[in-house]
C-alpha positions in Angstrom: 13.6 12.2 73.0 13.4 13.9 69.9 17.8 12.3 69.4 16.1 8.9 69.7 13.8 9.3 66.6 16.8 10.7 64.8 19.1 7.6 65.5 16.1 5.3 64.6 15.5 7.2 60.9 19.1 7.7 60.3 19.4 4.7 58.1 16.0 5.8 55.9 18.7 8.4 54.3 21.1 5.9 53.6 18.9 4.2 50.3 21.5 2.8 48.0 20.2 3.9 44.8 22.8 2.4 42.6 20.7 -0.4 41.3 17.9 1.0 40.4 20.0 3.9 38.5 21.7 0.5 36.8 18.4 -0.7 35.9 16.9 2.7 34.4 20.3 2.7 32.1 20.0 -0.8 30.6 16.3 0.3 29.9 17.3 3.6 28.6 20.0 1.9 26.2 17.3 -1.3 25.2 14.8 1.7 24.4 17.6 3.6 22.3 18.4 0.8 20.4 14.5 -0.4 19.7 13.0 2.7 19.3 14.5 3.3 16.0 14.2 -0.4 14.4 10.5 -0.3 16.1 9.8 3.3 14.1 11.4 2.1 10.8 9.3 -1.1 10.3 6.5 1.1 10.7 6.6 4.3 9.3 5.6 4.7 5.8 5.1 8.1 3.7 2.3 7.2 1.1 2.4 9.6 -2.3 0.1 12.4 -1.8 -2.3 11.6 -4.6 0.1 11.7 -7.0 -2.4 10.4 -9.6 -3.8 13.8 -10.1 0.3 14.7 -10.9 0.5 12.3 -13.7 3.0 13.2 -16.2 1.6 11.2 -19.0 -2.0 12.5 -19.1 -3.5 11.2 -22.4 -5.3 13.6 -24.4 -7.9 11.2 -25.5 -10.0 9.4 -22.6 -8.4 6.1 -21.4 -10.2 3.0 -21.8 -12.1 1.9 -19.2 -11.4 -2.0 -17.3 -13.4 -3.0 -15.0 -12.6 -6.4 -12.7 -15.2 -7.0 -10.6 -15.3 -9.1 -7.1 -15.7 -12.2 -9.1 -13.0 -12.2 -11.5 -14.9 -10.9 -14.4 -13.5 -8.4 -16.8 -15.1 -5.6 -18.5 -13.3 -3.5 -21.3 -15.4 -1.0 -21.5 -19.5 -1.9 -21.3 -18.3 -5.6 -22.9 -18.3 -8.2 -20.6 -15.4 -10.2 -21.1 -15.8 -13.2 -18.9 -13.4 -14.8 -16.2 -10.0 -13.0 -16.4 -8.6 -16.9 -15.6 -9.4 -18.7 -18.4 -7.4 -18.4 -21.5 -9.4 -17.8 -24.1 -10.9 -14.7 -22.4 -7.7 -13.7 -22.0 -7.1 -13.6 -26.2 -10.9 -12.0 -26.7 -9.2 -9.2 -24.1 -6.0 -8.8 -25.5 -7.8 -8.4 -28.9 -10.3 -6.0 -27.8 -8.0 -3.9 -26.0 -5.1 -4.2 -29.2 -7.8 -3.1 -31.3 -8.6 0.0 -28.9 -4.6 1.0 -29.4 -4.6 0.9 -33.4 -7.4 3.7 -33.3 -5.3 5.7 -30.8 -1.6 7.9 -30.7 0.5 6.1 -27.9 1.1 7.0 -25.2 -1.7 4.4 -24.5 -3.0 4.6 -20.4 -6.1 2.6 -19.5 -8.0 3.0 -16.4 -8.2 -0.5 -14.3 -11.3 -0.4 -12.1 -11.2 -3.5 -9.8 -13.2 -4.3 -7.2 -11.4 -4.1 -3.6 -12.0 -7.6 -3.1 -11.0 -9.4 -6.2 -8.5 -12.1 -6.1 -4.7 -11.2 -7.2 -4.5 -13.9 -8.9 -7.6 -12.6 -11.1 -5.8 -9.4 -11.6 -2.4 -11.0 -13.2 -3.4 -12.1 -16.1 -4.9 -8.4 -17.3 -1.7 -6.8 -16.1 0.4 -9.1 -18.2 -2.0 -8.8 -21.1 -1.7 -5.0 -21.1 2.0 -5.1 -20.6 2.2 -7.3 -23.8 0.5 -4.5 -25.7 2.7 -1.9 -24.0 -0.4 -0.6 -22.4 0.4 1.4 -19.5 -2.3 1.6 -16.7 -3.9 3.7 -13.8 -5.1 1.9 -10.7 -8.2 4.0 -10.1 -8.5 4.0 -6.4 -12.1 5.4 -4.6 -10.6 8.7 -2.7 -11.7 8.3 1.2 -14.0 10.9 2.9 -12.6 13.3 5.6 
């Protein structure tokens, strides 16, 4: 009796595994080859608050620009007005040109502007200050632990 069950389970140890080792290389390989592109578009190694490290620390205090959410500039306490229209954009330039005569170069301003201003508001105060030759810190809010 017990040669019976043996004949019947004989073929149970015959499993022909070769396709499914086939199928676990061509996965293997497709990982191999996705894993790194997959990894690369990803990772990305932000500066460790390198603005503390700044090289060109002013000795006097930088001017301060603020932008705020509605695309108003601030040099200093002096409202400014809409960083779009043109003519604010002269008033700015002047006020900040005027800021640079009463200082030794290297001149660093601090740009304050609010997280959800525009880009297009914040072009036309970096071009102004890279006119001047105005070099600028974005000052960034650090986050909490």
């Amino acid at each position: 009796m017990g040669n019976s069950q043996w004949q019947e389970n004989e073929p149970l140890s015959d499993i022909n595994v070769t396709p499914f080792v086939d199928v676990l290389l061509v996965l293997l390989i497709i990982f191999m080859i996705t894993a790194p592109i997959i990894n690369h578009v990803i990772k990305v190694d932000l500066p460790k608050d390198s603005y503390n490290q700044d090289k060109m620390k002013p000795v006097q205090t930088p001017l301060r620009i603020t932008l705020d959410k509605e695309g108003v500039v601030y040099v200093g306490e002096t409202r400014i007005g809409d960083s779009l229209n043109e003519e604010n954009q002269g008033i700015f330039k002047k006020s900040v040109d005027l800021w640079t005569q009463k200082q030794k170069p290297p001149w660093i301003v601090d740009v304050e502007a609010d997280e959800e201003v525009r880009y297009g508001a914040m072009v036309p105060v970096v071009a102004r200050l890279k006119e001047l030759g105005v070099d600028m810190n974005l000052v960034i809010q650090p986050k909490g632990k």
